[in-house]
N, C-alpha and C positions, 0 to 999 in steps of 0.2 A: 660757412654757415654762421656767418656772427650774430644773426638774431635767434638762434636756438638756445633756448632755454631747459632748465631741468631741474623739477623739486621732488625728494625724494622722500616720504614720509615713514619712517618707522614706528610702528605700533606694539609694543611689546607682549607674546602670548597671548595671542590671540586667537583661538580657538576656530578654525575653519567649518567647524561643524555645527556650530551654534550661528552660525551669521545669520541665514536664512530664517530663523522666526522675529532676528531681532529688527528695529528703526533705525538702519543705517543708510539713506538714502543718498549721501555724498559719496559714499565709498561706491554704492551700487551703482550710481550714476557712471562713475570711473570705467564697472566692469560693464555699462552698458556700452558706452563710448570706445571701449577696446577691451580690455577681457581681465578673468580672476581667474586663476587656475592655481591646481593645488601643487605645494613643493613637498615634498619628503627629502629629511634633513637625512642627509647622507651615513652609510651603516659606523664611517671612521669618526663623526662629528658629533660630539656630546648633546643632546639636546640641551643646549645652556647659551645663554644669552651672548656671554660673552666668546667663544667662538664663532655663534652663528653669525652674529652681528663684523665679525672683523671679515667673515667669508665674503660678508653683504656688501661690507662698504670697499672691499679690498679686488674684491675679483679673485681671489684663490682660496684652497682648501687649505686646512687645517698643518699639514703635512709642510706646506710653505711658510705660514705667516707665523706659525708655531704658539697660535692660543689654543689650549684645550678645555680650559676652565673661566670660571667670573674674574679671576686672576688672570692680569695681561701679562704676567712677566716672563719671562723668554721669549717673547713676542721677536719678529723678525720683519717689522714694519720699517724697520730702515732699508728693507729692498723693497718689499712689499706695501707701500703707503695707500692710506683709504684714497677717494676718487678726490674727494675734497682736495688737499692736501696737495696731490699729484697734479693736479688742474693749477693749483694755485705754485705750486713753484717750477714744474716742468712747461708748463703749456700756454702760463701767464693768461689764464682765465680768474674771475672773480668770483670765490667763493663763501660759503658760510657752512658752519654747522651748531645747532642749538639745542642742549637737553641740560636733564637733571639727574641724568645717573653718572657717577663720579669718575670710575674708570675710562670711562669713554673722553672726557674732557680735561680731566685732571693729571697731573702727574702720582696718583694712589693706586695701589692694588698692582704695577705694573703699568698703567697709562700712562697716556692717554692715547686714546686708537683715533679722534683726530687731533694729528700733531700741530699741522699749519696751514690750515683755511685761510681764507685774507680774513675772516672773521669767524672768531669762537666766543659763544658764550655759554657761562653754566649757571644752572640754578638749583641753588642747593635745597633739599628739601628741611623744612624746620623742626620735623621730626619720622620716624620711620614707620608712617601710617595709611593707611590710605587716602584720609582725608587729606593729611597731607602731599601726597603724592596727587592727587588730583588738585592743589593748589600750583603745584609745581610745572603741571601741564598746560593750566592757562595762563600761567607766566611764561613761559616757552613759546608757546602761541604767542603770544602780547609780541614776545621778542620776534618771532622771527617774520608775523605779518611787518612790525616796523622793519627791520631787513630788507623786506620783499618790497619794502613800500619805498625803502631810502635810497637802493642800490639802481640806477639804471642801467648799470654796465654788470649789473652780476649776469652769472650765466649758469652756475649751482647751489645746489644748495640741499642739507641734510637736514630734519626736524625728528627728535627723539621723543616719541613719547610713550611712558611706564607705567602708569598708574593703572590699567588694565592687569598687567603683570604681578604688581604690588597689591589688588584688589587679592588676586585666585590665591598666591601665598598665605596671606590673611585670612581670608574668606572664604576659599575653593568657589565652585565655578556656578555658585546660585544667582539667585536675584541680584545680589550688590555684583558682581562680577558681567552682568550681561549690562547692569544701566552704567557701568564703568565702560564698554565697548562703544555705547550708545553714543555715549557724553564723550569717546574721542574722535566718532564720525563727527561730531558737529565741531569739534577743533578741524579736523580735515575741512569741513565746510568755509572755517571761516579763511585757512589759508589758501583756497581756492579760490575765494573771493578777493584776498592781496592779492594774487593772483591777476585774475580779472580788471583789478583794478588799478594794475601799474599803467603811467600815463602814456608808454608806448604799446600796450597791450596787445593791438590790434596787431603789428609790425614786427611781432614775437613769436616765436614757432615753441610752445611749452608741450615737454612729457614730463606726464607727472605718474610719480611711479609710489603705491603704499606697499610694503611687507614687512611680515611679521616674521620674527625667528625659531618661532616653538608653538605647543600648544600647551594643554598643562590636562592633569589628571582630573577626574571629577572634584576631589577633596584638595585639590589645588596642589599646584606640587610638578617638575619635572626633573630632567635626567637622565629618564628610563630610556625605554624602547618601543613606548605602547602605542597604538594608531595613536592617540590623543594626544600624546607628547612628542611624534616626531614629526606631525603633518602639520607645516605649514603652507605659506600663498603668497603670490604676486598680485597684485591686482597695477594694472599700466594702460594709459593713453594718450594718445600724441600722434605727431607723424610719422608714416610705416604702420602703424597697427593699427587694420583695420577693425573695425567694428564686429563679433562676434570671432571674429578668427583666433583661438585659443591656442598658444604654443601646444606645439606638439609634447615635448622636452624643454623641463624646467627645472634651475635649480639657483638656490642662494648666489653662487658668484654670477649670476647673469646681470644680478643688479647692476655692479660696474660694471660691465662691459659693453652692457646698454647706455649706461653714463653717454660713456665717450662717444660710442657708434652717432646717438641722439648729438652730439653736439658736430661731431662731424672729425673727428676725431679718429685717425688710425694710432689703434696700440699696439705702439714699439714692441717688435719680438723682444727685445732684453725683457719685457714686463713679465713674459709667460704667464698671462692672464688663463684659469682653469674655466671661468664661463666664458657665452658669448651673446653676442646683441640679441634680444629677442627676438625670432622668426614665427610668423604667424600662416 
């Protein structure tokens, strides 16, 4: 399947329950084209970003890759490596992954969770705010339509974006927190559009997969155990997933698993991947 492609968008807390009143019509497009369905972060998994996020990119629970907090350190990612990463040194695929939250990228806090994409980039934010963090999203964007635009032989790719997250901590889950959701469907929109407009496009088979890791409290805030903070969602479409057909069973490590399945890809039993390819 060398023309199968796959971009993976990460939205950070993002509240599954507020979507439907909001204007997100790239996401919606997504769940029209194949489906959104809700996850609940599992009873052993912190509601916190950084476990959920390593479940996501890694294919396994908490119990293996050994993050339980925003702190990566004890991490067990030298068995367990994000999809990026695996792709790009076991399977000699071209990959990318691009955000502005630091552990994820950097060697801080215990990072970084991706180790070795064929390309990484980070964007630091210039101070710890929202406005800032919403500068730092469409520098990410910037970066990784160029990506999308530069690479013709890429085949994945991961896009981080926080500022929705960074909004509810700040702000909890009001007005500035929904036109923060808003303003990252139209980053989705524009990476849909690189997307679209790579010069083989046509001769490319893309699933493009968004999920989020949490939800957040009304006064913003997670970690608990409350609907609101442990429900989150997939939203994926591509080939195999038809149009309205909603996984029955969903959860965070399906993300990889899907990766690979989508590219064509059998994972090695050594991997003991805990999700699996989405079934619709």
């Amino acid at each position: 399947m060398d023309n199968a492609r796959v971009l993976v968008v990460g939205i950070d807390g993002v509240r599954l329950d507020l979507l439907p009143e909001l204007d997100t019509p790239h996401l919606d497009g997504i769940a029209r084209e194949g489906f959104l369905a809700p996850v609940e972060v599992d009873s052993v998994t912190p509601t916190m970003s950084g476990p959920c996020w390593t479940t996501v990119v890694t294919g396994v629970g908490v119990a293996k890759h050994g993050v339980w907090a925003n702190r990566l350190d004890g991490n067990r990612l030298d068995v367990f490596p994000d999809f990026t990463t695996r792709l790009a040194k076991d399977c000699g695929r071209r990959t990318f992954a691009v955000g502005g939250w630091a552990p994820l990228f950097l060697a801080q806090e215990g990072g970084p969770l991706f180790v070795a994409p064929t390309r990484l980039r980070y964007i630091a934010p210039r101070e710890d705010t929202p406005e800032a963090w919403e500068e730092v999203d469409d520098r990410v964007t910037e970066d990784a339509e160029h990506l999308l635009g530069l690479d013709e032989e890429l085949h994945a790719g991961f896009v981080y974006l926080g500022a929705v997250d960074e909004t509810a901590h700040f702000l909890g889950c009001g007005k500035e927190y929904r036109r923060a959701i808003e303003a990252a469907d139209r980053r989705l929109g524009r990476l849909l559009t690189a997307v679209r407009d790579r010069p083989d496009h046509a001769a490319e088979q893309w699933t493009v997969i968004v999920v989020t890791d949490h939800g957040h409290r009304d006064e913003g805030g997670h970690g608990g155990r409350s609907q609101e903070e442990r429900t989150a969602w997939i939203a994926a479409c591509g080939p195999g997933l038809p149009a309205g057909a909603t996984p029955s069973s969903l959860h965070h490590a399906d993300v990889a698993a899907h990766v690979y399945t989508a590219l064509g890809i059998a994972p090695d039993p050594h991997w003991t991947l805990d999700g699996t390819a989405f079934t619709t």
